[in-house]
N, C-alpha and C positions, 0 to 999 in steps of 0.2 A: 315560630308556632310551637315546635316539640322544644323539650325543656334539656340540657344536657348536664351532666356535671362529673368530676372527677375530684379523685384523691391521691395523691402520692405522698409518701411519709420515704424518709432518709434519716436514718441513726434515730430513730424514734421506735420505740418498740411497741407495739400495737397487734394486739389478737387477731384472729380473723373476724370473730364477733364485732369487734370495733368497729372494723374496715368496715363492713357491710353495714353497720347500721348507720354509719357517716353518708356512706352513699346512696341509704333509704330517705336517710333526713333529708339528706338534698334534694332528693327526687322531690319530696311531700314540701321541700318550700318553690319547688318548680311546678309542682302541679294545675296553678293555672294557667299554665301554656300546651298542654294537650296532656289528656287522660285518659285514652283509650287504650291502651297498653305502654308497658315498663317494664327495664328490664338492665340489668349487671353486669358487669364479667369482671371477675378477679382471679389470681391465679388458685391453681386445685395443688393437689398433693402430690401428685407425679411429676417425673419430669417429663418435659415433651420430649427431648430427645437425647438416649445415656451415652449416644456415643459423639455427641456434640458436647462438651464443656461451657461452650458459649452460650446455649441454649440455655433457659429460662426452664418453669412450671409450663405445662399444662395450662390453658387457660378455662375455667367454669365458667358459661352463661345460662344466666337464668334469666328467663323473661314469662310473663304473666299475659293473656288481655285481658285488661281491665285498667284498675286502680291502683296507685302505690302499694295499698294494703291488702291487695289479691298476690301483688310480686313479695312482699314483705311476707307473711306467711309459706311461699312456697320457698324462698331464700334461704327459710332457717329450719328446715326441714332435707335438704339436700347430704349426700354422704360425701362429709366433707368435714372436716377436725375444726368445730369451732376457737378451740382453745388454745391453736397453734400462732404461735408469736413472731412477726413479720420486723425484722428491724429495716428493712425497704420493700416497699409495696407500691403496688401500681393499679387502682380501681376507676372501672366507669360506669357512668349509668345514665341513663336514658327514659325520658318518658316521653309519647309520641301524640302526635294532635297527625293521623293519617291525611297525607296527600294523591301516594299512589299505592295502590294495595288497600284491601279491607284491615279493619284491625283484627290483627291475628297473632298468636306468636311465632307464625315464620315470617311476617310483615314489621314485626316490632324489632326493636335494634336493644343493642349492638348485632348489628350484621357479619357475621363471616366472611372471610374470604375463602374457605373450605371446610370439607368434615372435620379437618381436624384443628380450625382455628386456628392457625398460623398469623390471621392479622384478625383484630374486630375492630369497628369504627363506629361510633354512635355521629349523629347527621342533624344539626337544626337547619333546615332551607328546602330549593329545590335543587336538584343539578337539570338542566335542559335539554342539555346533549346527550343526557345517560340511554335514549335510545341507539345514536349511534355507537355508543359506547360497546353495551351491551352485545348489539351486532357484533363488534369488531372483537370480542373478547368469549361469544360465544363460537366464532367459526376458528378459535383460536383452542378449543377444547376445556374451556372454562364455562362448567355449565350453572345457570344462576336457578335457584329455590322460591324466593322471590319474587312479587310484585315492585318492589321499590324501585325507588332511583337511588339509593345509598350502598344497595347490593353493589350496583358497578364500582362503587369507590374500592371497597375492599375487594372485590376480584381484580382492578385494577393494580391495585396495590404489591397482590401477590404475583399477577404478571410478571411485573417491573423488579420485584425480587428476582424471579427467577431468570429472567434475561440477566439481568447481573451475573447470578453462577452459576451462567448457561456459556458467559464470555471469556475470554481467552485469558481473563486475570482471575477468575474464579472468585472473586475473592466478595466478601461481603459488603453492600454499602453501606453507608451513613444512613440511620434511619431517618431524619431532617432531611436529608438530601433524597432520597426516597418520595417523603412526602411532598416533597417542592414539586419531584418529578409529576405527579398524579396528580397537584393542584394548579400545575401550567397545563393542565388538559380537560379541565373542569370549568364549565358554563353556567352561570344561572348565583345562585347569593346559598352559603353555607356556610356553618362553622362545623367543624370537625378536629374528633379526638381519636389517635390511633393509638391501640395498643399493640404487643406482638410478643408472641413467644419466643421469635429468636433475639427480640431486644427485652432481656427482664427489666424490669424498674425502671423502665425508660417509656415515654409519656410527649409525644407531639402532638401539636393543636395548631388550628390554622383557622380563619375567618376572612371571609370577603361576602359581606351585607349580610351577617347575620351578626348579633351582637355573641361578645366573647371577653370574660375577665379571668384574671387569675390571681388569686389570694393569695397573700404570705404571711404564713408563722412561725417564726423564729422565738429564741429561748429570751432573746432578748434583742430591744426595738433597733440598738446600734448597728445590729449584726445584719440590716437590713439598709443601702442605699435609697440615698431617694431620686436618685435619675442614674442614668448611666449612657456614655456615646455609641456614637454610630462604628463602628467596622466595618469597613467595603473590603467584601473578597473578590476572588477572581469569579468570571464572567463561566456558565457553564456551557460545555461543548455542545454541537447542534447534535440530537440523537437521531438515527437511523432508521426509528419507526413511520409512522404513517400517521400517527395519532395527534396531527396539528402542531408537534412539538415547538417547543420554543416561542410559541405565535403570543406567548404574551409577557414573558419577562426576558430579557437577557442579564441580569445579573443581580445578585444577592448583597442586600445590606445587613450587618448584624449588628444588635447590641449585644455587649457579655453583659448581664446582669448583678447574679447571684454565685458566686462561685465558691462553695465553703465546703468543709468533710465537717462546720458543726450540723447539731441536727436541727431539722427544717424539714415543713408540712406545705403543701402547696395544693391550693384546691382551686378549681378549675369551672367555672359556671356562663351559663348565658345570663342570669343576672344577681347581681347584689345580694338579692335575700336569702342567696342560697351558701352565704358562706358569711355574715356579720357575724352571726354565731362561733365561728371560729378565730376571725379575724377582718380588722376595720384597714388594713391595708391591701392594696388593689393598685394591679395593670390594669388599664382598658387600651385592649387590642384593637387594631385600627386595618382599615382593610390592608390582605396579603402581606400580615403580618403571618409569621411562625413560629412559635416556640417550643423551644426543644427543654425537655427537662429529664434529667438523668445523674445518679449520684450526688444530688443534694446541687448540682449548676443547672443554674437557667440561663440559656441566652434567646434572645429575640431578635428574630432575623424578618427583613422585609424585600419581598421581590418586586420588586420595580418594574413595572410597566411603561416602556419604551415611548409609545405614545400618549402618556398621560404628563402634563403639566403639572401637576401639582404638586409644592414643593413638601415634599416630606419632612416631618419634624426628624430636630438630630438626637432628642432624647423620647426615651417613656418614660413617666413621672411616675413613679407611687405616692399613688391616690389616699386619704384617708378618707372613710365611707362615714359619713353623717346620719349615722341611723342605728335604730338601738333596736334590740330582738324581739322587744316586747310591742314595736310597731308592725313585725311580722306574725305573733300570734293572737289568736281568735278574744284570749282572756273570758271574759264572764258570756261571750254571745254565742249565739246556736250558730251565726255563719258569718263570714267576713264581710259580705256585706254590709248584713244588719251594722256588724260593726261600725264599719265605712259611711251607713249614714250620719249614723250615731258622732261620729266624729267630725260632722262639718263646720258645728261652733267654732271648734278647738281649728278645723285647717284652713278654715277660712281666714283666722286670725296669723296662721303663721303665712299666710299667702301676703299680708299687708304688712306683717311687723319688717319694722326699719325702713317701712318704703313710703308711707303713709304719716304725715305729721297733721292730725288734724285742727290744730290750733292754732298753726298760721295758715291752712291749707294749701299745703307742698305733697305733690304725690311725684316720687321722685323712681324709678327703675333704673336701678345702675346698671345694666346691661345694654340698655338702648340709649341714656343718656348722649354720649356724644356723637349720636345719630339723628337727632329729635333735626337737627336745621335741615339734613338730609332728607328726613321725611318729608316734614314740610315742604319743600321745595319738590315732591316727586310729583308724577302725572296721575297717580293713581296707586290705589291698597290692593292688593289681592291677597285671598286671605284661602290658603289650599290646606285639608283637612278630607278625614274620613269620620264614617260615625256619630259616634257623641262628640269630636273635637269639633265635625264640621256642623253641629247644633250650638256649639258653642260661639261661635261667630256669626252665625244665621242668628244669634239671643241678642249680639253687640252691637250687629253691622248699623244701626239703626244710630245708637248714640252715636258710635266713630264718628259716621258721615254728619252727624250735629256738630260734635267738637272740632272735626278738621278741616270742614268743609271740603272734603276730598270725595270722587266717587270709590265708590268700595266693591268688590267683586267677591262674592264669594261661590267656591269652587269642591267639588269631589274630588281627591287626587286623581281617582282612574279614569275619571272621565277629561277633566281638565287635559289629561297625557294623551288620552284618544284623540282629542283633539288638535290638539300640537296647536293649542293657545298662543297665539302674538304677545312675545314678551319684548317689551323696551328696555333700554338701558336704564330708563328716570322713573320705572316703576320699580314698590318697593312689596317683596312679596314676603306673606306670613307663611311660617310651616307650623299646625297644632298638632301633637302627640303623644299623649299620652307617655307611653314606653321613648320616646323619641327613636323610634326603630322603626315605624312602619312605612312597609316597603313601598307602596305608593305613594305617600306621602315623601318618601324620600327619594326616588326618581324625578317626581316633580321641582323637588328642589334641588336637583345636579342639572334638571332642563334649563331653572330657569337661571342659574349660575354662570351657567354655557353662554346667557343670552345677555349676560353683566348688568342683570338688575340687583339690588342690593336684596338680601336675604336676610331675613325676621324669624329667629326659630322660640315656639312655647311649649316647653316639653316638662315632663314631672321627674325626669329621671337625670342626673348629673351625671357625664362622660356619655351620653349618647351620642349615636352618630349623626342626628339632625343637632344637636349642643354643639358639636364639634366642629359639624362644615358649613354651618349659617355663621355667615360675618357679623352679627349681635344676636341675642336673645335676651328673654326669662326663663327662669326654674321656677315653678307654679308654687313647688313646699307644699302641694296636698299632703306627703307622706307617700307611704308604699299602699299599694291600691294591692290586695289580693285578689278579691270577686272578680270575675272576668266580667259583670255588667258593671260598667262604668259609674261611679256616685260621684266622690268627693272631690274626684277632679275633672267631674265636668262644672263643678261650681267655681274649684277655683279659677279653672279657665275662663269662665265667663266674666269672674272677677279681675282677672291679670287683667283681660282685654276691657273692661271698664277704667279699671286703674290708668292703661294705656292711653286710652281719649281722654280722662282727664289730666292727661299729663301735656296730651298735646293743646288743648285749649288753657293753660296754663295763662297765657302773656294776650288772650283776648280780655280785654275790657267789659264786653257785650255778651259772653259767657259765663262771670262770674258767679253771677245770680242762682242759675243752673247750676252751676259747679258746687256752690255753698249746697245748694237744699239734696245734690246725691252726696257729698259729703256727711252730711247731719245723718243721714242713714245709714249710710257703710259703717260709722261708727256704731253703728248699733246694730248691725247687722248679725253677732253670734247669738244674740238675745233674742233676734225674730228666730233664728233657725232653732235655737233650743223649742221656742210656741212652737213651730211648725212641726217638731219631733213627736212634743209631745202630744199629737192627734195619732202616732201609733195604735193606741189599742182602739179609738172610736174608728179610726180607718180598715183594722181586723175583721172588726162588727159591719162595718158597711158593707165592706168586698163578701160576705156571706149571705149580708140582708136582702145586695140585690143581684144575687144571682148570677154573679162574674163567676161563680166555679163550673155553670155547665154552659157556658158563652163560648162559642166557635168564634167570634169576629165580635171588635171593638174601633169603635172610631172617637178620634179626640180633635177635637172643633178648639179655634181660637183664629185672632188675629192682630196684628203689629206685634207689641212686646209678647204676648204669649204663645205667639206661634210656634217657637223653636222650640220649646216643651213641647207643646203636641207632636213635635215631629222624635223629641226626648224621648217622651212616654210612651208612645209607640214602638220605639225603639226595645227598651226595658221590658214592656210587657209581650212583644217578637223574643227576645233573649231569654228572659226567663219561665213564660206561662206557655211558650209555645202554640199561642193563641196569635189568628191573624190581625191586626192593629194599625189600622193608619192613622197619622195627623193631619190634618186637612186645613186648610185654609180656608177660615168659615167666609170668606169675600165669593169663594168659589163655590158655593152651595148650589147655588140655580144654575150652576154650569156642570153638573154630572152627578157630585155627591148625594145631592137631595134623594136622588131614586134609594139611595141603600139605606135611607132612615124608614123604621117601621116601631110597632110598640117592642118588638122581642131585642133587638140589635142596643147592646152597652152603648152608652154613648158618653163620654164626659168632655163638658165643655169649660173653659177657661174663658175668667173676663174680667179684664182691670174697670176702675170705674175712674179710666182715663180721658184721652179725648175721641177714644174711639170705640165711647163705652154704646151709642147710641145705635152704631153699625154694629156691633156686638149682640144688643138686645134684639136686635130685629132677628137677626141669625137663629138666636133663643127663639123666637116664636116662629117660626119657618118649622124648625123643630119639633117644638110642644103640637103646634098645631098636624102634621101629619101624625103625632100617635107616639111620639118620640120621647122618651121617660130619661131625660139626662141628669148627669150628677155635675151639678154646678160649680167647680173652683173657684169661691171670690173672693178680696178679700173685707176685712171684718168691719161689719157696721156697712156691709154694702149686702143687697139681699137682690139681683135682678127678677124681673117677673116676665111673663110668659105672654102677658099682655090680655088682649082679649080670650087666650086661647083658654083662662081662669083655671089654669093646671095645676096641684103642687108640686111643686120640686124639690131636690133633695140639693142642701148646700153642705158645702165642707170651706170653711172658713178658714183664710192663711193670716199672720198679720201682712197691714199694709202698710207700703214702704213705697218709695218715690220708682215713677216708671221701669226705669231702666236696670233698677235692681229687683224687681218685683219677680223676676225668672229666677233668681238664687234661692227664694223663699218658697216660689210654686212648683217647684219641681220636686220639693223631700216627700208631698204628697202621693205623685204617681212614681216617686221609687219605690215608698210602701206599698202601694196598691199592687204592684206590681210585684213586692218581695212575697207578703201576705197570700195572693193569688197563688204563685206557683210554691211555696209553703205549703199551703191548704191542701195542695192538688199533689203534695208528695213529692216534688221536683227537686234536687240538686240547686242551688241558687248560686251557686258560689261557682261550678264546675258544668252549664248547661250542655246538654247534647250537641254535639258537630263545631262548636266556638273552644275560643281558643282566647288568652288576653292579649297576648303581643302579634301582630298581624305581619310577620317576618317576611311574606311572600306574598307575591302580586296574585 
């Protein structure tokens, strides 16, 4: 949820100006994962301590609440030598989406471990235990400032120093070995970066369920490996506290990676977009993983968990990142969004290129490919999602169960987990997400892994950790999604898993037919959505004609194919207008809905002029006739009527496209509606109140 990122430079000479504004820029390509406060710490101009040689600077933090550009102006304002030149440097930064604590700046991170900053640690997750923690560390005369649960980290941390040269060897430990200590004592999903004044230029990071990469740039590509082995060291002693020690790893693996005195930059993020700018080579950290970086070496160490079976890989690969800078800036638009619509010709197309041959009709996913007999042969689809991924399957579930003749389930992750759902070995279960990181979504798929069902993962993001521990998947290729309301890859989602059913009705005879006529439209598919775009400025005019700007409550009516939009658009216009909004299932009308239609209450309805256009129209007149003034989605050359009720209606016309793709084309309407609305109304769209893009925590 909170966005992190660091910088360390080694034989590279860099101002202090620089430093800080590397680790502003990072914040601002992190900023849709929480925006309520941000904040730095780089070292200051003193030293912390003159009669210590080992000791480092001073460390400076500065933290803002608000916005990167509330911390950004206090930043460069501070009495501190901007002009002073770092040939090793060690910076981090932080922006927060609040869990525990209001947003404040003594609730915003980097957190201290005392007045005088001895350690600071910035936190993406929750810790669980930090109440006991906390206990145990305040009757210990460590007293916390804080609301958080990230304060215990760094009080902990300084603890476990000071017990070190409190003990009879005096002597100072391993700062990695340190942090292992305080991360065998940590409950719940994080990543964290520590910094410390008695370790200068030295920079550990650790991750368990919160996503964590680390960049590198070197003078040149050679000087960079592209895997490197495992090192088992010895096993650590059981310590003497009380603080659960030991209960979850007994012994340390490490890679040595990078070991060089040339120079070299390493930048440090929870995700991708915050460092392609600098460099398209990448670790992806994988859980209790640790990396320790200091004079220009990196090694990654991984603490093994006794009782977990899973065999750990013997290398990390550097990664090279598929993505160019200019997919992360805004370019000619007022908000990434807008952008993000604007873009769905273009990613709808790279969601099918090379997978999709429309001339012999082969739809082909090599990621699931040599699984297809497997599926076929299962007991059942379950298909577990949050949000807009779980609308995204609630859009398909309809075809699958046509193409595979399988039943299909689809599932909330949180609630699916509530449940403790009956999973079999011969069912075959989907994970959709977005960031491939979300944490319900990703419990669900280590439940049902436990239970040896085969695992389906459909994520936007490459090296996730649902990519990673699902035994097949897809990468969707929408691009980097900025907006925290979801656009362009809830289409391609809907499209993978289209692509998906007709890949399995493939080798049916008695399917073809079907198969040809959604084929003949998918190819045409960026052409309808370019139409559909271009109703932007008549959909401006609409949302002001009818009175969506002082509307408390909106309901959106449909059913079969168009339901999952209404449950879409509902979604979008809760996200972004702050207006309450439901999707209803217009079969449901005489079963409760009907009382909340009146003449003042929005209402827009969706309606294919399919085979369930005539249960559709009747809904329309249930409607019209109590007093109900709805804005019709249909689409073109189809115009429903009201019936006897002889009302006019107001239509907003899509093109029309065969069933089961007809949700790709009806849904860039109520993103608009939905963008324009809280536009209108002065609203942030990109950055809404209390959300967050990546949902790291249950």
């Amino acid at each position: 949820m909170c966005g992190i990122f660091a910088y360390l430079n080694h034989d590279v000479e860099r101002d202090r100006k620089y430093i800080i504004n590397v680790l502003l820029k990072g914040l601002k390509r992190l900023e849709y994962r929480g925006y309520d406060s941000a904040g730095i710490a780089v070292d200051a101009d003193v030293a912390f301590n003159k009669d210590c040689a080992e000791d480092g600077m001073k460390i400076s933090v500065i933290k803002r609440r608000g916005k990167v550009a509330a911390l950004e102006e206090a930043a460069m304002a501070q009495d501190l030598d901007y002009g002073r030149v770092f040939g090793d440097h060690c910076g981090i930064a932080h922006t927060r989406w609040a869990t525990h604590g209001e947003p404040s700046e003594i609730n915003s991170h980097p957190q201290l471990s005392d007045p005088q900053g001895e350690f600071v640690v910035i936190h993406n997750g929750i810790i669980t235990n930090y109440k006991q923690l906390r206990k145990f560390l305040e009757t210990r005369g460590y007293p916390f400032v804080s609301d958080t649960d990230t304060e215990c980290v760094a009080k902990l941390v300084k603890f476990l120093f000071d017990q070190h040269m409190k003990s009879e060897e005096g002597e100072k430990p391993i700062f990695r070995e340190l942090v292992e200590e305080v991360t065998r004592r940590l409950e719940g999903a994080f990543a964290l970066i520590f910094k410390s004044a008695h370790y200068p230029n030295e920079m550990i990071a650790t991750r368990r369920g919160s996503p964590l990469l680390v960049g590198i740039r070197t003078e040149e590509e050679v000087e960079c490996v592209d895997s490197f082995p495992i090192i088992l060291s010895e096993p650590k002693k059981q310590q003497k506290d009380n603080l659960d020690c030991d209960r979850f790893m007994r012994r340390t693996q490490s890679w040595e990676h990078l070991d060089t005195h040339e120079p070299v930059e390493y930048f440090l993020a929870s995700d991708a977009s915050a460092v392609v700018e600098h460099t398209n080579r990448v670790i992806f950290l994988e859980d209790n993983d640790v990396v320790a970086i200091s004079g220009g070496h990196l090694s990654l160490h991984h603490l093994k968990n006794p009782n977990s079976s899973k065999v750990i890989s013997p290398v990390r690969d550097v990664q090279e990142l598929d993505m160019e800078v200019q997919q992360i800036q805004k370019g000619n638009f007022s908000h990434f969004m807008l952008k993000e619509i604007f873009e769905q010709p273009e990613s709808v197309v790279n969601t099918m290129r090379g997978r999709v041959r429309f001339k012999e009709g082969i739809v082909k996913l090599g990621g699931l490919v040599d699984y297809v007999g497997d599926i076929k042969r299962c007991r059942r689809l379950l298909f577990v999602a949050c949000g807009t991924s779980y609308h995204s399957a609630i859009a398909t579930r309809q075809f699958i169960e046509e193409m595979t003749e399988l039943p299909v389930i689809v599932d909330i992750a949180s609630d699916f987990l509530d449940r403790k759902c009956p999973i079999f070995r011969d069912d075959v279960c989907f994970f959709i997400s977005q960031s491939g990181e979300t944490a319900d979504t990703l419990s669900a798929l280590r439940y049902c892994k436990s239970k040896g069902a085969l695992t389906v993962g459909i994520t936007n993001t490459v090296g996730s950790t649902i990519s990673r521990e699902t035994t097949c998947g897809v990468h969707i290729n929408a691009g980097p999604e900025i907006g925290v309301a979801s656009t362009k890859a809830y289409t391609s989602q809907v499209l993978t898993l289209i692509m998906f059913a007709l890949m399995m009705g493939e080798d049916s005879k008695s399917k073809q037919a079907r198969r040809e006529e959604v084929l003949r439209d998918l190819e045409k598919l960026p052409s309808y959505l370019k139409d559909a775009i271009a109703l932007d400025q008549e959909i401006k005019q609409l949302v002001q004609d009818m009175g969506y700007l002082t509307a408390k409550n909106m309901l959106l009516m449909g059913r079969g194919y168009t339901f999952a939009n209404c449950l879409e658009g509902a979604l979008k216009i809760k996200e972004l207008t702050y207006m309450h909004a439901e999707g209803i299932l217009a079969g449901e009308l005489k079963h409760g809905p009907l009382a909340l239609v009146d003449k003042d209450i929005p209402i827009i309805m969706l309606i294919n002029n399919d085979e369930l256009v005539a249960k559709s129209q009747n809904a329309l007149e249930q409607v019209a006739a109590r007093g109900g003034n709805p804005l019709v989605v249909a689409q073109e050359g189809f115009s429903p009527k009201a019936g006897s009720a002889s009302k006019k209606l107001n239509y907003l016309h899509v093109p029309c496209l065969v069933d089961c793709l007809q949700a790709v084309v009806t849904v860039v309407p109520l993103q608009l509606i939905s963008y324009h609305i809280a536009t209108l109304k002065g609203h942030d769209v990109d950055c809404p109140r209390n959300l967050a893009k990546s949902v790291t925590v249950e």
